[in-house]
N, C-alpha and C positions, 0 to 999 in steps of 0.2 A: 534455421536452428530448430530442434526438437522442442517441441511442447517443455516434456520435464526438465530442459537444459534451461528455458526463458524461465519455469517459473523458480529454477534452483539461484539463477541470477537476480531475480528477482529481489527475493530474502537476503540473498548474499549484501547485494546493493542497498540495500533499505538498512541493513545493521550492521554497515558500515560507516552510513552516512553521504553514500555516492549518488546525492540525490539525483546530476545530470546523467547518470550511467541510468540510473535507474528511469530516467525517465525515455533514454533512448532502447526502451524494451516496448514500448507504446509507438503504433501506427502513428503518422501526423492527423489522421481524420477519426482519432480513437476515441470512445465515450467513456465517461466512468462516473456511477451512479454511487457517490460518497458521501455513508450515512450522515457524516458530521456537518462537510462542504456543500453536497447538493449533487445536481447533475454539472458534471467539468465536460465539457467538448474543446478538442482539440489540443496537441500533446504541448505546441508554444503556450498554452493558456493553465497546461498543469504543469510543465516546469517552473511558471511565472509562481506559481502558488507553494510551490517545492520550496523555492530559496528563502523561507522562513522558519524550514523546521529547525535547524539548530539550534532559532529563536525562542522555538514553543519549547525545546525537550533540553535537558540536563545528559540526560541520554536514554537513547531508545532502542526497544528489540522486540522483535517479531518474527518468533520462532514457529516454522511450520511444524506442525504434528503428522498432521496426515496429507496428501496429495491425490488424488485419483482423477487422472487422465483418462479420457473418452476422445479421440480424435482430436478434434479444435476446439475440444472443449475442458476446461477443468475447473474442481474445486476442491480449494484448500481451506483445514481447518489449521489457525493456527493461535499462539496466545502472544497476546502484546506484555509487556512491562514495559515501563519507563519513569522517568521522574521530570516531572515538569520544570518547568528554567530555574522555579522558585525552590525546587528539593521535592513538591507535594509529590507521592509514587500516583501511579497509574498502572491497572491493569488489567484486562479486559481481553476474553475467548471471541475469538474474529473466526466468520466464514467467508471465503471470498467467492467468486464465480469468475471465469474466466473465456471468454471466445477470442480465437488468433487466427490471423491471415498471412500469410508468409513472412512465419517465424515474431512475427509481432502483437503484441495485444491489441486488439481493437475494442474490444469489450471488455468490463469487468466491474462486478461490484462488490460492498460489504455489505455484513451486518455483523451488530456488533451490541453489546450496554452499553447506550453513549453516559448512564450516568460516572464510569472511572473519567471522562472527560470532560469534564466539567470541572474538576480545578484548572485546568488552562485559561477557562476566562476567569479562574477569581484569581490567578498569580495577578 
């Protein structure tokens, strides 16, 4: 699958709530360096972490702005909203990084202000 098709999947799957779809866009031996979680290795160990967002969000969207594709590589800016399980909103300008091996993400990380996240641990 093309770089910009995985990472339009990507978003698509994520503000939808497809958290398993979204997670089979990840290699099985793929890193992801998540400013909030830490470093995740391995895609059984961040689907295991997946099956709680419905838990954290009320609802959640993260909408890309911009994209720029370089071979295996890309990065997106995009802005998160959401409202935590309690109602509190969220919302916070994300950069991502991205390295892919046939057709899968292997690599990727954010960054972000972790302070809009920080009502999730006070719900």
């Amino acid at each position: 699958m093309p770089t910009r098709e995985v990472l339009t999947r990507y978003y698509r799957f994520a503000n939808s709530g497809q958290w398993d779809r979204w997670c089979d866009l990840f290699a099985e031996t793929m890193v992801m360096d998540e400013q909030l979680a830490g470093r995740i290795e391995g895609r059984d160990t961040l689907r295991s972490m997946m099956t709680g967002m419905g838990e954290l969000y009320a609802s959640f969207e993260n909408r890309p702005l911009h994209f720029l594709v370089d071979g295996n590589q890309a990065a997106v800016v995009s802005r998160i909203t959401a409202r935590s399980a309690s109602g509190k909103p969220v919302a916070a300008d994300v950069m991502n990084y991205f390295r892919f091996e046939n057709g899968l993400i292997t690599y990727m990380a954010n960054y972000h202000d972790t302070l809009p996240f920080q009502v999730l641990s006070q719900s």
